[in-house]
N, C-alpha and C positions, 0 to 999 in steps of 0.2 A: 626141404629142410630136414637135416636128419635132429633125432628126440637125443637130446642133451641127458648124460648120466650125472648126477647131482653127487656130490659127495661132501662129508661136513667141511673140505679144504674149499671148495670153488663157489658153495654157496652165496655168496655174497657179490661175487663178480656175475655168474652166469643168473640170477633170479634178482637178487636185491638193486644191482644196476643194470640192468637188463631196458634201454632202450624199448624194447618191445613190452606188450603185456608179456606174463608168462602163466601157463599150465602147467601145476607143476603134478603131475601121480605120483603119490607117497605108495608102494607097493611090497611084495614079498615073492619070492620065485614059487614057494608053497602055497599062496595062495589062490582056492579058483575063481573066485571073480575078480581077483586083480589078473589070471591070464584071461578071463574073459574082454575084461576091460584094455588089454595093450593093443592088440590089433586094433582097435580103435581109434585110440590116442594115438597110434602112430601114423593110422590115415587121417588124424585131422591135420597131424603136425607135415604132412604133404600137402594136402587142399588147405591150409591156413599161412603156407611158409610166405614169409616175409610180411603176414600179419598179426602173427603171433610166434611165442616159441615157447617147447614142449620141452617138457624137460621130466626126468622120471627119478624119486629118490627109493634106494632099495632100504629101506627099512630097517634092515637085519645089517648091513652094513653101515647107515648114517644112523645110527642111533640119539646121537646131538640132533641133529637136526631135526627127526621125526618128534623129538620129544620139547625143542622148542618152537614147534609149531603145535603141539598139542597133542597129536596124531596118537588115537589110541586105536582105532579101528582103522581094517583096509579093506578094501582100496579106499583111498581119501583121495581127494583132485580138491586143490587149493590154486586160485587163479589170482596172479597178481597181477598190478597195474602202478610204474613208478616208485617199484619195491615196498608195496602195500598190500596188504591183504584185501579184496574186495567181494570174495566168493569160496565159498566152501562147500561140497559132498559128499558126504561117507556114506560108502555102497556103492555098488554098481546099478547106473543110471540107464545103461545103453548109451547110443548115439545121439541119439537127442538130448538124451539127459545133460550131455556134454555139452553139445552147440549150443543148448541154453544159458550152460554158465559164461559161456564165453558174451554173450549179445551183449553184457554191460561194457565192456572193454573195446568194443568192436565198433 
């Protein structure tokens, strides 16, 4: 499964109604542990396709959205479930860091 680009127009179809749980990376291209953290995100969103879906918001361009999720600090990874919020991270975790948020949803 390829990592879904989020923007303030699709939000609501590709995360809010989203069948699947979703993970969503709130990010920035300047950021380095948000490029630390994409190589990640994007092999879970391989080893997790068709149990989850990944999605990434860039920050600098969704600015509505980052800001009605809260989103002050990056990387943030907010995982939803039935277009709910049910997990949240700011920082970079690693890998595991990630797989953990997900075990609720899972």
């Amino acid at each position: 499964m390829t990592v879904v680009q989020i923007t303030d127009a699709n939000l609501e179809v590709e995360v809010i109604k989203s069948e699947l749980p979703v993970l969503v990376d709130f990010y920035a291209d300047w950021c380095g542990p948000c490029q630390m953290a994409g190589p990640i995100i994007e092999a879970l969103a391989e080893e997790m396709a068709g149990k989850i879906k990944v999605a990434k918001v860039n920050v600098d361009q969704a600015q509505e959205t980052a800001g009605k999720f809260s989103v002050m600090s990056i990387p943030t990874v907010i995982v939803f479930d039935k277009g709910v919020e049910v997990k949240r991270q700011v920082g970079f975790v690693g890998r595991e860091g990630y797989v953990e948020l997900l075990k609720e949803v899972l």
